[in-house]
Phi, psi and omega in degrees: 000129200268144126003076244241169219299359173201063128305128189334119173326340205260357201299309180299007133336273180214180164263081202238160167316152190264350161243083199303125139324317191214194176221126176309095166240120160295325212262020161240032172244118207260317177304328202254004175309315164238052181276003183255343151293333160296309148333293186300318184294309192315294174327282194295009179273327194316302187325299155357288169279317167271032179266149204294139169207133159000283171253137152315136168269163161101189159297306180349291215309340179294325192290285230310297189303313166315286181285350193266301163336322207249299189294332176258336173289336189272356187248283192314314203278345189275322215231350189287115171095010171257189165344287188291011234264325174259347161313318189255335178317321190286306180308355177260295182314296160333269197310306182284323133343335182269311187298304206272022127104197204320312203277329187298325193290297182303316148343285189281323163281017189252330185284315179327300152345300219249074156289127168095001188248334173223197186301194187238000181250006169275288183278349141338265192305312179281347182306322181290353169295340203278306187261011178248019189278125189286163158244178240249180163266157189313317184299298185304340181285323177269338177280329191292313201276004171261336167292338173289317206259357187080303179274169157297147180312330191269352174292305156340291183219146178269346181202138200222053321193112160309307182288060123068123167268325182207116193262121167246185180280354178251318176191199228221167156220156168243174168231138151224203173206147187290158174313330225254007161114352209291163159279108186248111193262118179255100160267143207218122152335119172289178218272273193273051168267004177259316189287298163307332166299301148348290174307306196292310202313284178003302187296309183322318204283327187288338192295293178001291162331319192281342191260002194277126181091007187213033183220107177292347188263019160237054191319289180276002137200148209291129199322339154291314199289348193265303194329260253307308193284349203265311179313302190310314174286321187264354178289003188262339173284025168258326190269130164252014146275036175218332181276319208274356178267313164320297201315302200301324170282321127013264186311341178273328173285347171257028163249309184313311180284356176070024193263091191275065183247327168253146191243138172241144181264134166293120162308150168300150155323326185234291174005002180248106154264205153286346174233342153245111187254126203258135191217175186277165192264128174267146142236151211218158135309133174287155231261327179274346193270068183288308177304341158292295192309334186295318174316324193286332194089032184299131152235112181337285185312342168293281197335305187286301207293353183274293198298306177316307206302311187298339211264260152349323213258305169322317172300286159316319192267289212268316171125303198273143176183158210260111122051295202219063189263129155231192167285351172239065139217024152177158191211159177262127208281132172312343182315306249061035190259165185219112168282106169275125170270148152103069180263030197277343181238096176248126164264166216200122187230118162322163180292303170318326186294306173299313170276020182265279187290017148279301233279312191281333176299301168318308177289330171292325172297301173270034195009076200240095183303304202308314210289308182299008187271283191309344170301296200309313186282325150289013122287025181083342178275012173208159171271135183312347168263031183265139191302092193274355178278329190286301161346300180292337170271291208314315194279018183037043163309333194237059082277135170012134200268143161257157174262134201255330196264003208220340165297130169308170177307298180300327219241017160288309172328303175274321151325310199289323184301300188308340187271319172298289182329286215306324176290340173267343134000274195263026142110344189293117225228188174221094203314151174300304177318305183299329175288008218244281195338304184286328191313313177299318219267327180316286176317302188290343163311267197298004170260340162318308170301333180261267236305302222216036188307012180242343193313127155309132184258314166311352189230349177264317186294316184311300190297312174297283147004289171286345166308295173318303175282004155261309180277343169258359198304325181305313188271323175320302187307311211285335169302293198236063154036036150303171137261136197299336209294342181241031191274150177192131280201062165274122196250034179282355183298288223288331178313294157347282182294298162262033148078042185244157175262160178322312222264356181315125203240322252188121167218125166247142176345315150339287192263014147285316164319328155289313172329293183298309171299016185249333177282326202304310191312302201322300163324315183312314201241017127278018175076003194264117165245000000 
């Protein structure tokens, strides 16, 4: 999607609206002067905060031990080994995550997020966080934002909407508007979530150790490495000059890609602080609303194909990408353009990091297990001396593919175990870029089911693929040293992988979703819940 012919100046910027409140000049922005030593701090405190110590200081750790306790003994003694087991174990972790406030919550919406990464009655259960998070009173809302700025809210704004558009667990937004007329969304910090953040990670990094082996939902990686990673992720949501230098770059990398499919809200020029960000107001279809959009002349399969391209295209090309996609951080434009919300979970890729997910994204396409081994051990999901020829044995990678639709219950089963051993074998965790990534892929997985549940996955993968090697292919190649001339476009991993034969040409999402649900029964009726 082209630009249009008296477009806004800022547009070779970012990928911002085509009807601006304001126009984006960085060296006029002032909040941004030290966001790149804030970064650096933010990065070197972690260790800090999550080194391992005898005891927690403070109190926290009691509350933690109270609710989390009280929550797996009443689940040992009522529910365990029974039908319901892991439902209700989840719904007590869910009830306790809530009583002990923001970082548990951003937690359980981080999990919420990861369908396939974790149970499914885990994410489930936490899914209820994303909307049940209270929001503060008005007064605390207004001491932040006059202690950030010095003035009163009415000095501010001409208009200030008390009530909340949305509450999340790090902070709340409202919508207004400013004197000078503008249309305004204001995210407001919760009062003590930066100082609770703190504390809790402390407790978590003292727990953490005590839990290694006796926690089924981390199957690939062990309870220090997921704090270390849970740190990594929310300390950069305490400052929100660091969300508002994500937008801008976010939007600057889908102009460099030539990607118009996204919209981004211009952070305001002065209006930004650590705790409050003033950004211009979008309005959309929710992300969920397929019958409005369809009403609009929306078309939905553009839509999926905007997210994936645009998604992928951050990783690979550009290095950056937005973090943390759900349904309530982004919506679709009456255009069909995808307005993205929320930067507070941005991924951010080393040059190495970056040509790791082409090489793995390449290999998953020509379906070449080394080059995706080796991608995987140069993103952090395996340690760099590990022996990738041994691996491909041990995992039968070079022998004959099992069909999952086609294995008995036990010996599905015992395969998954021997494959989870074998990986905390040689060491295997799961680096934050790769969890924020597949998390994404996770989500855009289940918008493929409500927006395009007819879609050909085979003839779309075929098709995205080939996007790549015409508009990226010169740098793609030269990046992880192919030849374009033998690039080829193979989809037996995936054939493979839901149990269709080789000779299958057509598969749509529809009847992958039976697949999985024919595997899903097999578990079922082997007891695993």
């Amino acid at each position: 999607m082209e630009a249009p012919p008296t477009a806004p100046a800022d547009l070779e910027l970012g990928s911002f609206s085509d009807t601006p409140e304001w126009i984006v000049v960085p060296d006029e922005m002032p909040w941004r002067a030290h966001v790149d030593d804030i970064r650096w701090l933010t990065q070197h405190r972690l260790p800090e905060l999550i080194a391992p110590r005898r005891l927690p200081r403070g109190t926290r750790v009691f509350s933690v031990l109270r609710h989390f306790g009280t929550a797996v003994g009443l689940w040992y003694l009522r529910a365990r080994g029974k039908d319901n087991s892991r439902a209700d174990l989840s719904r007590r972790l869910r009830i306790a995550a809530e009583h002990l406030g923001p970082t548990y919550i951003k937690l359980a919406q981080i999990i919420s997020s990861g369908e396939g990464l974790f149970p499914e009655e885990l994410v489930t259960e936490f899914k209820k966080c994303r909307d049940q998070v209270p929001a503060e009173p008005f007064s605390s809302v207004r001491a932040t934002v006059e202690s950030e700025f010095g003035r009163t809210i009415e000095d501010l704004f001409s208009e200030f909407d008390q009530k909340p558009l949305a509450a999340a667990s790090i902070a709340q937004v409202h919508a207004a508007t400013l004197h000078t007329g503008e249309r305004v969304v204001v995210k407001v910090q919760r009062t003590t979530v930066s100082d609770l953040v703190r504390k809790d990670l402390g407790v978590m990094a003292w727990l953490a150790p005590f839990l290694v082996g006796r926690l089924p939902f981390a199957a690939l990686a062990n309870p220090p490495a997921l704090v270390e990673l849970f740190a990594e992720t929310i300390s950069e949501e305490l400052d929100f000059r660091l969300e508002g230098q994500n937008m801008l770059d976010v939007a600057q990398s889908f102009v460099n890609l030539g990607q118009r499919g996204y919209v981004i809200a211009r952070p305001h020029p002065t209006l930004v602080t650590r705790r409050v960000l003033v950004m211009e107001r979008l309005d959309g279809f929710n992300f969920d609303d397929v019958d409005s959009m369809l009403a609009a002349g929306v078309d939905t399969h553009a839509v999926i194909r905007t997210g994936m391209i645009g998604f992928m295209e951050g990783a690979m090309i550009e290095g950056i990408f937005h973090g943390d996609l759900h349904g309530g951080n982004l919506f679709v434009l009456p255009d069909g353009r995808v307005a993205l919300l929320d930067f507070g979970i941005t991924a951010r890729l080393s040059e190495a990091k970056r040509r790791a997910f082409l090489r793995l994204m390449l290999g998953a396409t020509t379906n070449d297990v080394r080059i995706q081994l080796g991608a995987l051990r140069d993103l952090g999901a395996l340690p760099l001396d590990t022996d990738l020829e041994v691996v491909i044995a041990d995992l039968g990678l070079d022998g004959p593919p099992l069909d999952p639709t086609q294995l008995s219950p036990d010996e599905m089963i015992k395969e998954i175990q021997k494959v989870v051993k074998l990986l905390m074998g040689y060491g295997a965790r799961l680096p934050k870029e790769l969890m924020l990534y597949v998390k994404n892929l996770v989500f855009l997985d289940g918008a493929i089911a409500r927006l395009a549940p007819d879609l050909d996955l085979f003839a779309e993968i075929t098709s995205i693929s080939m996007y790549f090697a015409q508009t990226h292919g010169e740098k793609l190649f030269a990046d992880v040293g192919v030849n374009p001339a033998t690039f080829q476009v193979d989809l037996t991993g995936l054939k493979d992988a839901v149990g269709v034969d080789a000779s299958t040409n057509r598969l749509t999402y529809r009847e992958l979703q039976e697949r999985r649900e024919l595997i899903k029964s097999r578990f079922e009726r082997r007891g695993v819940k």
